[in-house]
TORGUMAR-924375 format. One record per atom (N, C-alpha, C): x, y, z; residue in three letters. Coordinates in pm, whole numbers, padded with zeros to 5 digits, always signed. Atoms other than C-alpha are relative to their C-alpha. Example, Ala and Ser with C-alpha at 12.3 -4.5 7.8 and 13.67 -1.06 7.14 Angstrom:
<kolgus>
+00089-00119+00000Ala
+01230-00450+00780Ala
+00090+00120+00000Ala
-00082-00119-00006Ser
+01367-00106+00714Ser
-00077+00109+00073Ser
</kolgus>
This chain:
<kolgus>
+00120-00031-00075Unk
-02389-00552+02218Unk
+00040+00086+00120Unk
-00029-00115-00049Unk
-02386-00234+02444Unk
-00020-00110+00153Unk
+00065+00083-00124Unk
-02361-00377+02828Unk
+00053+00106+00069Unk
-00027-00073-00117Unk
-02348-00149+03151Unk
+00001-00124+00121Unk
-00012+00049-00115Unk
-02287-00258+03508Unk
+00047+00122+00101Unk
-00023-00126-00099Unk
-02322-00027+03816Unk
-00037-00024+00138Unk
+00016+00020-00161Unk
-02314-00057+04168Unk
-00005+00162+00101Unk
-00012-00147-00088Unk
-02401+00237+04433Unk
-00044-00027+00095Unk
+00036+00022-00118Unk
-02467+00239+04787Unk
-00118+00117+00029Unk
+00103-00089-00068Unk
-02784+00423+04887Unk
-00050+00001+00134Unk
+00027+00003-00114Unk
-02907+00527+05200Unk
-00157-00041+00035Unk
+00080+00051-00029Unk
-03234+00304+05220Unk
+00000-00163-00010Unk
-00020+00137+00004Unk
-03276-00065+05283Unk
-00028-00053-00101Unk
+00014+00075+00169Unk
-03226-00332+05035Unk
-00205-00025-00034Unk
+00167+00005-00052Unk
-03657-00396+05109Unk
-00034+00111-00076Unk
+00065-00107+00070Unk
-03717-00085+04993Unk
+00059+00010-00181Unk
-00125-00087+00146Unk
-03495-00019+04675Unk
-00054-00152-00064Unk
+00094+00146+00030Unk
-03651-00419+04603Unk
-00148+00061-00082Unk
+00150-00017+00063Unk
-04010-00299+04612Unk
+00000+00108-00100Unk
+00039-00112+00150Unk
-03953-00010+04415Unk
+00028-00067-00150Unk
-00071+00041+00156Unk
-03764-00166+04125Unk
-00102-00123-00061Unk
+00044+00102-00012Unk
-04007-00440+04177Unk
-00188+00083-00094Unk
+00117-00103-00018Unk
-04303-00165+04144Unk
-00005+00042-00162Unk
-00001+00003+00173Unk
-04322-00219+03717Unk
-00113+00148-00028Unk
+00103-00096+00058Unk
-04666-00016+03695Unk
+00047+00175+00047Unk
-00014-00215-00025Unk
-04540+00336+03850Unk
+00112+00011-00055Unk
-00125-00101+00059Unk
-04235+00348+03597Unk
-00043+00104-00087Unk
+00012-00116+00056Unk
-04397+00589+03408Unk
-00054+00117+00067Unk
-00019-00136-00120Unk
-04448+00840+03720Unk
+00155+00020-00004Unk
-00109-00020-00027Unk
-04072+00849+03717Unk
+00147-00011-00100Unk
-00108+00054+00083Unk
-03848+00714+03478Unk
+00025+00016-00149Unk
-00023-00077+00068Unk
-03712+00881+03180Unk
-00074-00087-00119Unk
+00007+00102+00123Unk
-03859+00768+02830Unk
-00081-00120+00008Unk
+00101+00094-00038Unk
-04125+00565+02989Unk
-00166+00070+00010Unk
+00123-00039-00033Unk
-04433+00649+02868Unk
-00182-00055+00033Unk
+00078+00059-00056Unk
-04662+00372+02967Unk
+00037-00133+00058Unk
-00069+00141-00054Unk
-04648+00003+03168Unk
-00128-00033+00039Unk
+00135+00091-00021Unk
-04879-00233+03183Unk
+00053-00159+00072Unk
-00040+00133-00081Unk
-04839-00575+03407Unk
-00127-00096-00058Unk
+00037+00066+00110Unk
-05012-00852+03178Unk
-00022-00072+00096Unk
+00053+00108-00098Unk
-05018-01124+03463Unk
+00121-00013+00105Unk
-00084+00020-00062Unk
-04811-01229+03763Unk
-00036-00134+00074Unk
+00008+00140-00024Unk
-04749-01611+03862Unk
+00055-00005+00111Unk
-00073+00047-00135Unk
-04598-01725+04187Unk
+00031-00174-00101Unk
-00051+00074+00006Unk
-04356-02008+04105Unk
+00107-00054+00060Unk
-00087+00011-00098Unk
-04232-02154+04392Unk
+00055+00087+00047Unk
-00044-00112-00061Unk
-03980-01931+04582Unk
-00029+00164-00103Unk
+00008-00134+00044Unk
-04063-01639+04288Unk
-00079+00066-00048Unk
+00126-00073+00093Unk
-04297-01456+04091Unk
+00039+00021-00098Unk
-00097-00034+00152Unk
-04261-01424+03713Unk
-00122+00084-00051Unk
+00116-00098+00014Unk
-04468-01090+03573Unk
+00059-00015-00143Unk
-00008-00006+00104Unk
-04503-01055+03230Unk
-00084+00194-00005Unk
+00027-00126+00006Unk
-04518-00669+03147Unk
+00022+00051-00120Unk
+00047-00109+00104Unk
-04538-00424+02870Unk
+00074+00127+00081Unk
-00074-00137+00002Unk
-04334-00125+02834Unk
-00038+00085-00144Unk
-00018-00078+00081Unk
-04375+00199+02630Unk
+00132+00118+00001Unk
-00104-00056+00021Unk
-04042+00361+02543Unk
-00062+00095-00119Unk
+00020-00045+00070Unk
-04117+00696+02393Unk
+00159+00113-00001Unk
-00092-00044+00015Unk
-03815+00905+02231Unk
+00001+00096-00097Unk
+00017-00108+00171Unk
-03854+01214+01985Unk
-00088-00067-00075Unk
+00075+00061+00106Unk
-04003+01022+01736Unk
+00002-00128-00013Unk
-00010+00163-00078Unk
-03909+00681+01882Unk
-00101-00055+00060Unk
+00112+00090-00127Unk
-04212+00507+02030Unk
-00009-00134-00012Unk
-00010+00138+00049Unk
-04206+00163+02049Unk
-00075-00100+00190Unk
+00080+00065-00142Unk
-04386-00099+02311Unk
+00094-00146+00010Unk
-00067+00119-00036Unk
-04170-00415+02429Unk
-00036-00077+00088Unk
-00005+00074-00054Unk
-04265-00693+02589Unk
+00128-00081+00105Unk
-00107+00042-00068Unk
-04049-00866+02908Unk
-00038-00111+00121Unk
+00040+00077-00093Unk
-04071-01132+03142Unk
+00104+00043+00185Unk
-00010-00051-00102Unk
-03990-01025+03481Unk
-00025-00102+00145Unk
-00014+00088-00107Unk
-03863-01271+03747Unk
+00060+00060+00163Unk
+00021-00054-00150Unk
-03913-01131+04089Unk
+00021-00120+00150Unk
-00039+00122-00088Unk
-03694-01349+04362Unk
-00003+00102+00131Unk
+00010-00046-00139Unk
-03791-01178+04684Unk
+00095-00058+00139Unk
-00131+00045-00088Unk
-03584-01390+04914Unk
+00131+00019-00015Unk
-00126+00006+00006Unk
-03284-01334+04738Unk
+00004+00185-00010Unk
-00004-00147+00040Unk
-03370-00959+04658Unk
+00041+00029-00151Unk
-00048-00006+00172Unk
-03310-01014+04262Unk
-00119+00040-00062Unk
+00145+00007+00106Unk
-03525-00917+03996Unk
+00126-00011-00134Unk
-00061+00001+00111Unk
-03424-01032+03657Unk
-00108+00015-00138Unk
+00073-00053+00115Unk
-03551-00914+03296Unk
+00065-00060-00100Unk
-00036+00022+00133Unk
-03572-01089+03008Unk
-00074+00029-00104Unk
+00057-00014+00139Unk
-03697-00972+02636Unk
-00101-00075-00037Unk
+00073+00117+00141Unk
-03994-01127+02454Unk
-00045+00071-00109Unk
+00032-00028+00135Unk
-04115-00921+02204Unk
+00016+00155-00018Unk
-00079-00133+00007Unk
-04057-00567+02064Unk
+00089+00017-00101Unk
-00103-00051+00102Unk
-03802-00385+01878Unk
+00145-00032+00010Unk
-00183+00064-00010Unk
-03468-00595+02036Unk
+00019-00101-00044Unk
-00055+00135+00038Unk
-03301-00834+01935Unk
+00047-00119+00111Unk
-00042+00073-00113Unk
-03180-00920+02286Unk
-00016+00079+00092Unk
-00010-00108-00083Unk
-03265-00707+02633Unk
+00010-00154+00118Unk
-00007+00041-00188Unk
-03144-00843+02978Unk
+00020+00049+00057Unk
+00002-00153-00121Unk
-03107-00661+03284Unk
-00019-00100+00165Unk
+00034+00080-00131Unk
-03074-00806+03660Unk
+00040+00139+00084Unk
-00034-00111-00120Unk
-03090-00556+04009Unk
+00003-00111+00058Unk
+00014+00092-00120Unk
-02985-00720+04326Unk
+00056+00130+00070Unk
+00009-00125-00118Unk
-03004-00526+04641Unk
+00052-00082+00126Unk
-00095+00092-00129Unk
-02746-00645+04891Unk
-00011+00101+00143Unk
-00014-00069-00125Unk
-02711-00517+05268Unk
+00162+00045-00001Unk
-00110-00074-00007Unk
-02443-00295+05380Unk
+00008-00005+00177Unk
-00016+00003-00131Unk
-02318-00439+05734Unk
+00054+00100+00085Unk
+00038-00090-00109Unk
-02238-00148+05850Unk
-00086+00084+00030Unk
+00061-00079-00016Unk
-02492+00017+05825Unk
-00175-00045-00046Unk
+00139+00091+00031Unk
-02870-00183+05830Unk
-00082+00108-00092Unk
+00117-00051+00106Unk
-03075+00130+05639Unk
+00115+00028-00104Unk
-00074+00033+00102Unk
-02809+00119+05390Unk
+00012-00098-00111Unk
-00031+00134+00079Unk
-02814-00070+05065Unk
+00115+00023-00071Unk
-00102+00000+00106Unk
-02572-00172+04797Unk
-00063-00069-00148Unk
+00092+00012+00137Unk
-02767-00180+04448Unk
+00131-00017-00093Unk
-00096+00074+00100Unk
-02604-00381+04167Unk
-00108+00000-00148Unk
+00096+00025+00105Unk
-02744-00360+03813Unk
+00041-00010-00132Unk
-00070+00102+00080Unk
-02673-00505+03509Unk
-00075+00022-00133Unk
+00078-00010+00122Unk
-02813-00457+03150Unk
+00090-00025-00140Unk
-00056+00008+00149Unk
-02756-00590+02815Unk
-00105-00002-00123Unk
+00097+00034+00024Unk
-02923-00541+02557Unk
+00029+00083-00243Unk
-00005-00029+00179Unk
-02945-00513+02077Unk
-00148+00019-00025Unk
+00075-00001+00069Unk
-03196-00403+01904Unk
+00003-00018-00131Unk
-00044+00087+00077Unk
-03288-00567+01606Unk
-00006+00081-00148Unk
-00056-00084+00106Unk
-03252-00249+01371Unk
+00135+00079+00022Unk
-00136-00101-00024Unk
-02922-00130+01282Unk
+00018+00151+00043Unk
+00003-00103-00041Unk
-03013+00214+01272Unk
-00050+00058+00126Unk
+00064-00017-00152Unk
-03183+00221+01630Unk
+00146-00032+00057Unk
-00147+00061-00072Unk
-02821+00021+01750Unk
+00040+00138-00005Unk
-00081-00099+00012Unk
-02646+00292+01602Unk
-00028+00081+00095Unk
+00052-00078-00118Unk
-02816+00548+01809Unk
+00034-00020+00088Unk
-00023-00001-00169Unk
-02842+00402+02136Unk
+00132-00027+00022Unk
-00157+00028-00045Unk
-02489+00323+02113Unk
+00058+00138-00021Unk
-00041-00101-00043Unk
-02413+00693+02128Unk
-00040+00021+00135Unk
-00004-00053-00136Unk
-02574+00750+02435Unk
-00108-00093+00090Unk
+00006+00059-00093Unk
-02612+00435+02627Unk
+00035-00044+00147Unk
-00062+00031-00114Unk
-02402+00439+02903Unk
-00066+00162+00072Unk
+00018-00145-00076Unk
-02522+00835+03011Unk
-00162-00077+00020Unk
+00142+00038-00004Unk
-02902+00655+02938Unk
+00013-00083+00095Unk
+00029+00104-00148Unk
-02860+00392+03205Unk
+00023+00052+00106Unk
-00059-00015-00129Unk
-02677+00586+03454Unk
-00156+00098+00052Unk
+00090-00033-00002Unk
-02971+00805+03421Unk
-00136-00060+00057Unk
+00103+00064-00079Unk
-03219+00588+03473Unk
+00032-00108+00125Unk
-00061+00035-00187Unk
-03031+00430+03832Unk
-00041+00126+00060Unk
+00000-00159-00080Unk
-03044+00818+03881Unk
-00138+00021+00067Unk
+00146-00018-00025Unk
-03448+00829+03843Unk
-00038-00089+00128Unk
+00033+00111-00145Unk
-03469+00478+04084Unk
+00043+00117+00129Unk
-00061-00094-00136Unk
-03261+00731+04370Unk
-00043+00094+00015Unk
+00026-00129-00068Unk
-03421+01031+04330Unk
-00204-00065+00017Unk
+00170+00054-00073Unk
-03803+00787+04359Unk
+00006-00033+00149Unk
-00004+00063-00097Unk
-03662+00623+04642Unk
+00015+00156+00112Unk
-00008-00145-00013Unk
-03573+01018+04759Unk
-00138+00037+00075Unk
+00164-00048-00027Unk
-03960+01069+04739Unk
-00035-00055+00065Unk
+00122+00041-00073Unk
-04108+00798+04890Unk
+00070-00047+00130Unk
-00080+00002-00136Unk
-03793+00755+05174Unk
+00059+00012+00035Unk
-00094-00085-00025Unk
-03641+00983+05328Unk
+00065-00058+00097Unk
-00132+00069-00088Unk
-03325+00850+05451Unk
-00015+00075+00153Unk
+00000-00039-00141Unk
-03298+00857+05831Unk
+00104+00114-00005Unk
-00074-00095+00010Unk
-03170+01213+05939Unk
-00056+00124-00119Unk
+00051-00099+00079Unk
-03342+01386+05637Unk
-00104+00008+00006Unk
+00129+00069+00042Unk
-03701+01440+05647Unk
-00021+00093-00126Unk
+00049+00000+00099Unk
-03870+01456+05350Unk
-00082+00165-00032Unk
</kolgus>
């Protein structure tokens, strides 16, 4: 099963780089291969929120809609993703957005994805170009966060 892991320091607070990643319905203003998102319901459970969302992944001739449950821990700055229905066999995925003491509008973004789908010939595929496809889409999160906040020192 294909797994990435990537860490980068950006120049906006963990708060921000949170709400965006947090911000399910505007991934298809931004994010590669996302051509619709829908947010199904969102619960508060105790310290978190758990969203249940809808994704459209469209690809050449790839379109496919996946279901995910989406646990949103605001105090800790986590969001974690797990699979329910769709074309995988298995998708997980966690961001956590840590502080960077030296520097308070500074974060340190951590992100994490694993994930099979439950046709061989789809595996095959994305296992050519999974690791350029994720870095890619970290890329899209930095150049949204770009748009909506311009690091101190740059304006927009």
């Amino acid at each position: 099963m294909p797994h990435h892991h990537e860490r980068r320091t950006l120049p906006y607070t963990p708060q921000q780089m949170y709400d965006l990643v947090a911000d399910v319905s505007s991934y298809p203003a931004f994010l590669p291969w996302i051509a619709a998102a829908r947010v199904r319901s969102v619960e508060e459970e105790g310290d978190h929120l758990v969203m249940l969302a809808d994704l459209v992944i469209s690809f050449k001739v790839f379109r496919e809609r996946f279901g995910s449950r989406v646990v949103l821990r605001p105090g800790e700055r986590v969001i974690e993703t797990s699979y329910v229905e769709g074309p995988f066999r298995q998708m997980d995925s966690t961001w956590r957005f840590h502080d960077v003491e030296s520097d308070p509008d500074c974060c340190e973004i951590e992100f994490e994805v694993d994930f099979e789908f439950k046709s061989r010939l789809l595996q095959g595929a994305a296992n050519m170009f999974f690791q350029d496809a994720m870095q890619r889409i970290v890329r899209a999160f930095e150049r949204r966060a770009a748009e909506l906040h311009a690091p101190k020192g740059n304006p927009a």
